[in-house]
SERO-4910 file (N, C-alpha, C, O; in steps of 0.05 Angstrom, whole numbers):
BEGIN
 pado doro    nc1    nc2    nc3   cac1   cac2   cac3    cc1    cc2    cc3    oc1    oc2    oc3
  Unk    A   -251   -429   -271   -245   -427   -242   -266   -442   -227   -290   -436   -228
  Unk    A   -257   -467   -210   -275   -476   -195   -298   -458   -173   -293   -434   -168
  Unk    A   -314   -467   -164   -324   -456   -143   -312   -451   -122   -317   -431   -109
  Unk    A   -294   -467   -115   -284   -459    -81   -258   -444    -86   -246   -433    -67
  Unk    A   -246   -443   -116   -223   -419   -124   -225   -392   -115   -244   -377   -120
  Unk    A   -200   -387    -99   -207   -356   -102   -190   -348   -119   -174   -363   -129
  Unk    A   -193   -321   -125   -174   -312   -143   -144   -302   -123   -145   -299    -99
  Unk    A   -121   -297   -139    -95   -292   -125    -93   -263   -132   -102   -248   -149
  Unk    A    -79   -260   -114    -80   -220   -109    -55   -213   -119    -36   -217   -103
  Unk    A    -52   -209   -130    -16   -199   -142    -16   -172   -151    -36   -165   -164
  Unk    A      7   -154   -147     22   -136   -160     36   -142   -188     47   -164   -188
  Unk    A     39   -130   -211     47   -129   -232     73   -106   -236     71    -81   -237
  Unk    A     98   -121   -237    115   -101   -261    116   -107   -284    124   -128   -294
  Unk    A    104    -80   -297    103    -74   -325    119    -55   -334    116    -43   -356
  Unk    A    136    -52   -318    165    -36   -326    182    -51   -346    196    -71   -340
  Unk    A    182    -40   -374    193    -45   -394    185    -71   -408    198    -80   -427
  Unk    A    161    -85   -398    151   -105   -406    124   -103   -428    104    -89   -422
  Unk    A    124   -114   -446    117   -122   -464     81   -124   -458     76   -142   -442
  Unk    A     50   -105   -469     28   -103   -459     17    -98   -482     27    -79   -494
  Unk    A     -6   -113   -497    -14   -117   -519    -48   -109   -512    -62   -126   -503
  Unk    A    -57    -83   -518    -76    -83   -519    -97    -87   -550    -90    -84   -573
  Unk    A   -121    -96   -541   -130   -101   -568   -154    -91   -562   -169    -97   -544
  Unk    A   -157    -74   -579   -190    -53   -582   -178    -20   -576   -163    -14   -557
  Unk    A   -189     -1   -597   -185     18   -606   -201     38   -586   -193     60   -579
  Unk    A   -221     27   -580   -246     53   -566   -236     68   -534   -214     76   -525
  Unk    A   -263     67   -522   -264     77   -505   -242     70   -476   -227     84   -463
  Unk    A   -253     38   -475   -243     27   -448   -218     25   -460   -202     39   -446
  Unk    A   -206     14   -479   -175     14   -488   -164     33   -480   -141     33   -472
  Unk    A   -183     56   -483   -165     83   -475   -166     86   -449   -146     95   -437
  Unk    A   -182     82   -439   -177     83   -408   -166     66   -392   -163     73   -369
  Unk    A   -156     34   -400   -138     25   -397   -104     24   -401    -86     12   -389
  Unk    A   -106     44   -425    -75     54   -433    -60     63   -412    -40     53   -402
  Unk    A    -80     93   -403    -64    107   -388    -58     87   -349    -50    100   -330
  Unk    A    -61     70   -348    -65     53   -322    -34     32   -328    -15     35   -313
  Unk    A    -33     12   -351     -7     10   -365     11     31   -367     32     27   -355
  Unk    A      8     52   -379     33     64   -381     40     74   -362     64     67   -358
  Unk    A     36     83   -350     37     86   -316     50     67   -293     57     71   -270
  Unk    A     49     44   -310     63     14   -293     92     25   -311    113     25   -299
  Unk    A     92     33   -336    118     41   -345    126     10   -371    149      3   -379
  Unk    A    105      1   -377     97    -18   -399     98    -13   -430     85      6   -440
  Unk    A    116    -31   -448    117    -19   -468     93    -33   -484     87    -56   -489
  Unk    A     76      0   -492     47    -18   -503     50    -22   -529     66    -10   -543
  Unk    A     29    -46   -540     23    -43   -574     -8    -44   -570    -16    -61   -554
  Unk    A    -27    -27   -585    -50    -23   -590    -48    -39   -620    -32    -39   -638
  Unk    A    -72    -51   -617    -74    -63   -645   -103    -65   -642   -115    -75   -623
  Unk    A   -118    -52   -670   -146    -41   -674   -144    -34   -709   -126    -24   -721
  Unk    A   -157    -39   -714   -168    -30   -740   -170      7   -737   -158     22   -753
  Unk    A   -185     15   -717   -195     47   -713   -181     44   -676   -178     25   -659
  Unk    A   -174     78   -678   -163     73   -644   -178    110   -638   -189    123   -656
  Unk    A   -175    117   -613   -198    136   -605   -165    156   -620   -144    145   -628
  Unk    A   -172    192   -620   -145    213   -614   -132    207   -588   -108    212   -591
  Unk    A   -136    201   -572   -111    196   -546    -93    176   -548    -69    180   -542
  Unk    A   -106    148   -559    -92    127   -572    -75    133   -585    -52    127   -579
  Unk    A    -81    147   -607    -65    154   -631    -41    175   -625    -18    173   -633
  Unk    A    -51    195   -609    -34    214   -590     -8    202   -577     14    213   -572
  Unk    A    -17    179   -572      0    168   -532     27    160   -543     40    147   -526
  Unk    A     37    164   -561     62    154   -572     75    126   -577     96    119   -586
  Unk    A     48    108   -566     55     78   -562     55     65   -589     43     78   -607
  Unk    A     67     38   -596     61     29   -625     31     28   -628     14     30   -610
  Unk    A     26     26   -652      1     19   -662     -1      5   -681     17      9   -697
  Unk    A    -21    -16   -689    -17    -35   -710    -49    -29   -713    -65    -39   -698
  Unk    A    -57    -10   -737    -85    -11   -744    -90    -34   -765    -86    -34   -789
  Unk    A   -104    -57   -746   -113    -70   -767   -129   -106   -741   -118   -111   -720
  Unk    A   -143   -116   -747   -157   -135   -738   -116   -150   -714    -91   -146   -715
  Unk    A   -132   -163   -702   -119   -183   -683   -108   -200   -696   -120   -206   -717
  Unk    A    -89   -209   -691    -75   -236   -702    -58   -248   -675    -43   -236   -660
  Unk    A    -66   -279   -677    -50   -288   -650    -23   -284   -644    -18   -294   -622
  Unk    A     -4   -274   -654     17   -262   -660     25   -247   -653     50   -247   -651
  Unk    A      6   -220   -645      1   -201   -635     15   -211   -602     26   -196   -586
  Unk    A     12   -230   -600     15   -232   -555     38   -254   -559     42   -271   -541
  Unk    A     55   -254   -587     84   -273   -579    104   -261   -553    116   -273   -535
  Unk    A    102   -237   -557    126   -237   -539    105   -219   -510    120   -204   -497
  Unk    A     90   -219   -504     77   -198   -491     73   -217   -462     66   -240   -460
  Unk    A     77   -205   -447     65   -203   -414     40   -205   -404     33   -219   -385
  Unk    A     28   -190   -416     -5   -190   -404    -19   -174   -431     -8   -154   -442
  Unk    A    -39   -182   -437    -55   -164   -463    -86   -164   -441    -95   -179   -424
  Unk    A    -93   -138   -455   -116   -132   -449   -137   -120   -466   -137    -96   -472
  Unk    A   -155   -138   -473   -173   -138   -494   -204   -117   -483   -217   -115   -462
  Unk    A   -203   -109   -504   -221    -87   -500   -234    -80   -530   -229    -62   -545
  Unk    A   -251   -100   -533   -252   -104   -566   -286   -116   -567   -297   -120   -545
  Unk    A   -294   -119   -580   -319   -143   -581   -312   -175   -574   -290   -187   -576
  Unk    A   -338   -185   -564   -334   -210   -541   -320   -227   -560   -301   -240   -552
  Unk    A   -328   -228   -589   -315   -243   -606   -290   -246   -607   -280   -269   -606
  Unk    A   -274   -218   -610   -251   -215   -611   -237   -215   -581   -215   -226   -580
  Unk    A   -246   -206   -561   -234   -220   -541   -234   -250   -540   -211   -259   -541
  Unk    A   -249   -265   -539   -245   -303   -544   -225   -300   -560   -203   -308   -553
  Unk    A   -227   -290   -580   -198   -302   -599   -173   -297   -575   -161   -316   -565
  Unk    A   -168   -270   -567   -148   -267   -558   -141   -282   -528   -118   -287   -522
  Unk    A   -162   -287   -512   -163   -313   -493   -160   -328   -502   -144   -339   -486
  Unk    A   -162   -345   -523   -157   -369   -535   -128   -362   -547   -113   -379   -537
  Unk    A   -113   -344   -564    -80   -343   -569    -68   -337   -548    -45   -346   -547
  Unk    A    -82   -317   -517    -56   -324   -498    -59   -351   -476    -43   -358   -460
  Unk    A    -83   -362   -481    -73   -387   -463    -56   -400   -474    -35   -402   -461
  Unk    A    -57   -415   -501    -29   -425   -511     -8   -412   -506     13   -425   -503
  Unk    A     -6   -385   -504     23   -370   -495     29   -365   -475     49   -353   -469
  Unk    A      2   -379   -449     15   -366   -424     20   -337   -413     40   -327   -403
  Unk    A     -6   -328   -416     -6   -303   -417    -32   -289   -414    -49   -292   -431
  Unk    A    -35   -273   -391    -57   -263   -377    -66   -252   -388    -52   -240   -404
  Unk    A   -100   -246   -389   -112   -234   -404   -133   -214   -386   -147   -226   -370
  Unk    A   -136   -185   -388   -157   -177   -379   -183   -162   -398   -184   -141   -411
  Unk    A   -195   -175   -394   -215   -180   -418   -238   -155   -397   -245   -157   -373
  Unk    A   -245   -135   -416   -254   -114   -407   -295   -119   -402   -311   -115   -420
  Unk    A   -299   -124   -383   -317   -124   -378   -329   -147   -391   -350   -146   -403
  Unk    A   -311   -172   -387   -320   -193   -409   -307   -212   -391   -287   -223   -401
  Unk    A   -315   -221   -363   -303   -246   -349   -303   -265   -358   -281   -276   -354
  Unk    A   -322   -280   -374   -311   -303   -383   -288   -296   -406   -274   -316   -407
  Unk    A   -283   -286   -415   -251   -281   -426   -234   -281   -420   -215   -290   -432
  Unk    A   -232   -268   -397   -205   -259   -377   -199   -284   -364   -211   -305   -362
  Unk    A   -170   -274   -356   -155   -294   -333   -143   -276   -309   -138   -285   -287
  Unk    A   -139   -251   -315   -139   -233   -305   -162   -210   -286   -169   -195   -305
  Unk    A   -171   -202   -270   -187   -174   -273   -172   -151   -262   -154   -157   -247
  Unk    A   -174   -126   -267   -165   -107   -257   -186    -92   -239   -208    -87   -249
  Unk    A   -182    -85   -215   -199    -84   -197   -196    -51   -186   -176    -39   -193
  Unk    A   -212    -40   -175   -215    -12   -161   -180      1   -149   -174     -8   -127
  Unk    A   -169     11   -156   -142     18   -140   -138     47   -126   -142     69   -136
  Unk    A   -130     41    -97   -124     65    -81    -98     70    -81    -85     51    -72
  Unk    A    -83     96    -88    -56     91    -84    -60    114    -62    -78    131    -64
  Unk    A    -43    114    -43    -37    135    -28     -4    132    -13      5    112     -1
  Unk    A      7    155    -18     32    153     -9     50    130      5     61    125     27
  Unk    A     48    118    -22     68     90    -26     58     69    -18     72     49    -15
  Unk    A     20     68    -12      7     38     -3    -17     39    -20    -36     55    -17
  Unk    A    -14     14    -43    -25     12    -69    -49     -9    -53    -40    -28    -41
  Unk    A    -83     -2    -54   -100    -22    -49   -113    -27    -65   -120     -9    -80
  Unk    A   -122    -54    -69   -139    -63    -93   -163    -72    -89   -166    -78    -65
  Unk    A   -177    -76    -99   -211    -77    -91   -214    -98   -122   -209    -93   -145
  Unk    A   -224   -123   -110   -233   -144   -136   -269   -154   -129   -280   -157   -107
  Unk    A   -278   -158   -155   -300   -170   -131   -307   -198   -156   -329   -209   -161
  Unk    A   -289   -203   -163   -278   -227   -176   -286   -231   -203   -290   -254   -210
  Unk    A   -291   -204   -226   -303   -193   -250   -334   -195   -242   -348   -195   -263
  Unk    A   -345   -197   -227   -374   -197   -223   -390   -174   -217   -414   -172   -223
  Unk    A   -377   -157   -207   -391   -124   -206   -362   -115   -204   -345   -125   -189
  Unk    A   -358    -92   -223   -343    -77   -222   -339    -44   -212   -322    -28   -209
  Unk    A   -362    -48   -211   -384    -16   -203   -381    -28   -174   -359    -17   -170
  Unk    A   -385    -40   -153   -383    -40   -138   -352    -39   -131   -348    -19   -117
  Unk    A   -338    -48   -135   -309    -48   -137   -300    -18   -135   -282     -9   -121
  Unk    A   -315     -4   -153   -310     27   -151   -308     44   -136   -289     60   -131
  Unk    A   -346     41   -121   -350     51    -99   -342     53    -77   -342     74    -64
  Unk    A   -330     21    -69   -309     14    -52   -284     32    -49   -276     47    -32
  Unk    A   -272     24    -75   -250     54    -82   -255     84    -75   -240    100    -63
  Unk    A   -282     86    -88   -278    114    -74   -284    118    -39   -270    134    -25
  Unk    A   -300    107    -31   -302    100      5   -268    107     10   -261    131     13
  Unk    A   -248     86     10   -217     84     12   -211    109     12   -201    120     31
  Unk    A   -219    121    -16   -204    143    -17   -213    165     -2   -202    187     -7
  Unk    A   -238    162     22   -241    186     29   -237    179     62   -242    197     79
  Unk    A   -227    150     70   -230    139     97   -192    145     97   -181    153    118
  Unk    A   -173    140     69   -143    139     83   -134    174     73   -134    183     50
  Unk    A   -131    182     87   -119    211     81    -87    207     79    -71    196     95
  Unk    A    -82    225     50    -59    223     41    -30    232     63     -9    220     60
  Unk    A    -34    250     83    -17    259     91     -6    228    111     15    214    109
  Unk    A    -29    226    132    -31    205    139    -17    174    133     -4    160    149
  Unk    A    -22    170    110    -11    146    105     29    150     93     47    134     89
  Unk    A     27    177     90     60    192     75     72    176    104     89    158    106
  Unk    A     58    188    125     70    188    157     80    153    161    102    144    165
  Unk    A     58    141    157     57    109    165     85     95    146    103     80    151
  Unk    A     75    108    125     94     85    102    123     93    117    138     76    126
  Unk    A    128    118    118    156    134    125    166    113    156    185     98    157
  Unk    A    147    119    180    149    100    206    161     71    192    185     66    196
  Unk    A    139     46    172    138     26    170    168     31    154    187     25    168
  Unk    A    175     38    131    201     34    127    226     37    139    248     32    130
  Unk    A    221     44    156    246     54    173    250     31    197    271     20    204
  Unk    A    220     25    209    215     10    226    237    -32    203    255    -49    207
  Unk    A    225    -27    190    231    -54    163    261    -61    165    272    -82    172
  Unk    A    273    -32    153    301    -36    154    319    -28    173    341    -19    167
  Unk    A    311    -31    203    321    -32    234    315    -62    232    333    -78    228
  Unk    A    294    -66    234    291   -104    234    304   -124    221    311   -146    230
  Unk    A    307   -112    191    320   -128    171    357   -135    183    372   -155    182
  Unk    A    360   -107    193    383   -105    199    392   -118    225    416   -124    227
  Unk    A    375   -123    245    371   -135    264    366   -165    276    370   -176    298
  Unk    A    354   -174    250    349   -206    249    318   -205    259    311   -226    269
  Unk    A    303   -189    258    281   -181    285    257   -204    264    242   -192    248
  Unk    A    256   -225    266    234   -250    262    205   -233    242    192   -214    252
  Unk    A    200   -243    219    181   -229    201    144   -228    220    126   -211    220
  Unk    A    149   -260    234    123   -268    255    122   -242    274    101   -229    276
  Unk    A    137   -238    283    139   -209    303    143   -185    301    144   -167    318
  Unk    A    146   -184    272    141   -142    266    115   -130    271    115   -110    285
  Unk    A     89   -142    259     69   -127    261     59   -115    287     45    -95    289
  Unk    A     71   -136    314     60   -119    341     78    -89    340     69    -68    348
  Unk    A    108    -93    326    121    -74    334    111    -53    320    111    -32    332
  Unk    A    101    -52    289     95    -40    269     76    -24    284     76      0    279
  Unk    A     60    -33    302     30    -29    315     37     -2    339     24     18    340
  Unk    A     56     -7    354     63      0    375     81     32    362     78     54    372
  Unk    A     99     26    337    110     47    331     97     71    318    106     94    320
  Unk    A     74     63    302     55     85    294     32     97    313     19    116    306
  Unk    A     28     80    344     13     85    357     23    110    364      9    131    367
  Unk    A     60    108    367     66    130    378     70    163    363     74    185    371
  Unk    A     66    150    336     58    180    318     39    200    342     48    220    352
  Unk    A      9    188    349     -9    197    361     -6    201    398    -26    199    412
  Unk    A     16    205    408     12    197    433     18    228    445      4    231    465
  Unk    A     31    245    442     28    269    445     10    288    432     16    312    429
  Unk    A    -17    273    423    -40    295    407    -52    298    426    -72    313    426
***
């Protein structure tokens, strides 16, 4: 990535799609449950995998990496030694295929960054694989500045407000004053 690159912010469906993790331990495992949760069909492939791994019902292929491993897959995320992550940056660039290489930026093409979900508005916090700990902190700040009820209220206003507009022809340049003005009025009889 050049210097003046930034990185691109995207959402992922991993609904019924294909997520190749590689490494058995700790962070594997704590990246599982974040995938399966997108609703991703995983394969763990490790020689050794932690009891939750082995538990989580997902395939498992105990045994070293093979580039093969990420033919048909969507995004793999390596969580293995730096060694074995390069291999697997090196088999999904030929395949076109994102890699989040766990605490190992130069591997990745991917990072997975701090996430706030609160009643239906998903925020992400990157600080472009260079501190991830900070990324965290950030996350937790979020999580104590958007209160859940709060944002239940907004998303409920903003969708409703969306599909009156949609239905209306109402110009995408000109929703947000309205967006602005309709949640103001959540608060105007407090």
């Amino acid at each position: 990535m050049s210097a003046a690159a930034h990185l691109f912010p995207v959402f992922l469906k991993l609904a019924d799609r294909a997520v190749v993790i590689v490494g058995g331990g700790s962070d594997a495992t704590a990246k599982l449950s974040a995938v399966l949760d997108a609703g991703a069909r995983v394969t763990v492939v490790a020689p050794e995998v932690t009891p939750e791994i082995a538990g989580s019902g997902v395939t498992i292929h105990r045994r070293p990496f093979e580039a093969s491993d990420l033919d048909d897959a969507w995004l793999a995320v390596a969580a293995a030694p730096r060694a074995v992550n390069r291999a697997v940056a090196t088999a999904a660039e030929t395949r076109r295929v994102f890699v989040n290489a766990v605490d190992d930026p130069a591997n990745a093409s991917v990072y997975l960054g701090g996430v706030v979900r609160r009643g239906g508005v998903t925020v992400a916090i990157s600080t472009d694989g260079r501190a991830p700990a900070l990324a965290g902190l950030i996350r937790q700040a979020l999580e104590r500045l958007l209160p859940e009820e709060e944002v239940e209220r907004w998303m409920s206003v903003a969708r409703d407000q969306r599909a009156a507009w949609v239905a209306t022809g109402v110009p995408i340049d000109q929703r947000r004053p309205l967006l602005l003005r309709a949640l103001a009025g959540l608060y105007e009889d407090r």
